[in-house]
Residue, then its C-alpha position, 0 to 999 in steps of 0.5 A: x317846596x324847600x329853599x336852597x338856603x332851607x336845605x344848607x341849613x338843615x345841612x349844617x345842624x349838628x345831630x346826635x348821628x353826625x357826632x361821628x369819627x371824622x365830622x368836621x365842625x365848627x362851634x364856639x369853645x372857651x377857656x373851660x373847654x381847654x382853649x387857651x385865649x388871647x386879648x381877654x376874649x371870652x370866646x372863640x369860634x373853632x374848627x374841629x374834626x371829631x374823632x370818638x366819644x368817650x366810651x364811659x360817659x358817652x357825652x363827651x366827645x374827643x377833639x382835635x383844632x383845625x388852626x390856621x397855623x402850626x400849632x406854636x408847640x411844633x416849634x418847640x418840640x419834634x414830637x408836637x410838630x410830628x403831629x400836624x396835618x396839612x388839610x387843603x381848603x381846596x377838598x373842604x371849601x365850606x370849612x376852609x378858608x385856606x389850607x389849614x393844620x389839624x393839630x393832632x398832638x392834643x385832644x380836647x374833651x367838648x360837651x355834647x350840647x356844645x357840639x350841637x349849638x355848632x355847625x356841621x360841615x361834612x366828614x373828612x376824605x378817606x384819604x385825610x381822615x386815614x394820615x389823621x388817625x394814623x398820627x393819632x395812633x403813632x404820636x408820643x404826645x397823647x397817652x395811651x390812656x387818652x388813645x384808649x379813652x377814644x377808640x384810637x388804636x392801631x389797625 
């Protein structure tokens, strides 16, 4: 017979299949992977919401940050804050701590095997995954090259 804590962490391996639009994990990213880090650490652990595959080399993923604040380029441009969306902890008490902001004007390319090592956590909620994609879609802050890059289009 399986333990509880057997099927909570069979739960929250990453698979290739999970690696979907909407997943929602939390895995460790560097300054190689783009994010910018303070006080010389080397590492950190991040919230992301997956949003598509590259469509050419099908191995890396596109990417938005869950952080616990607005993002500091909200506060200098309209268009960046725009493109933040409030998620309640209360919809994803495994993911959040408290309610968080997924910062849609910027797309980060992670690896595959980065994905993997992480921990998976569910898929977001029709209705946040839908003002999610629809930011995505509408933002001035990402090119149409990215946008196509991902398979985000307008529906």
């Amino acid at each position: 017979m399986t333990s509880l804590e057997d099927l909570q962490l069979k739960f929250r391996e990453v698979t290739v299949e999970k690696l979907k639009p909407g997943a929602l994990l939390i895995t460790t990213l560097t300054p190689q992977d783009g994010l910018i880090l303070k006080n010389n650490k080397k590492f950190r652990k991040k919230r992301i919401v997956v949003v598509g595959v590259d469509k050419n080399t099908e191995k890396i993923y596109g990417s938005v940050l869950v952080n616990t604040h607005l993002s500091l380029l909200s506060e200098y441009s309209s268009e960046h804050l725009s493109a933040q969306y409030e998620l309640s902890a209360e919809n994803y008490p495994s993911f959040l701590e408290y309610n968080s902001y997924v910062d849609c004007g910027e797309l980060f390319e992670i690896d595959v095997d980065k994905l993997l090592a992480g921990e998976y956590h569910g898929e977001l909620m029709d209705e946040d995954r839908s003002a999610i994609w629809n930011i995505l879609e509408t933002t001035d802050t990402l090119t149409t090259k990215q946008k196509k890059k991902y398979n985000i289009k307008r529906r």
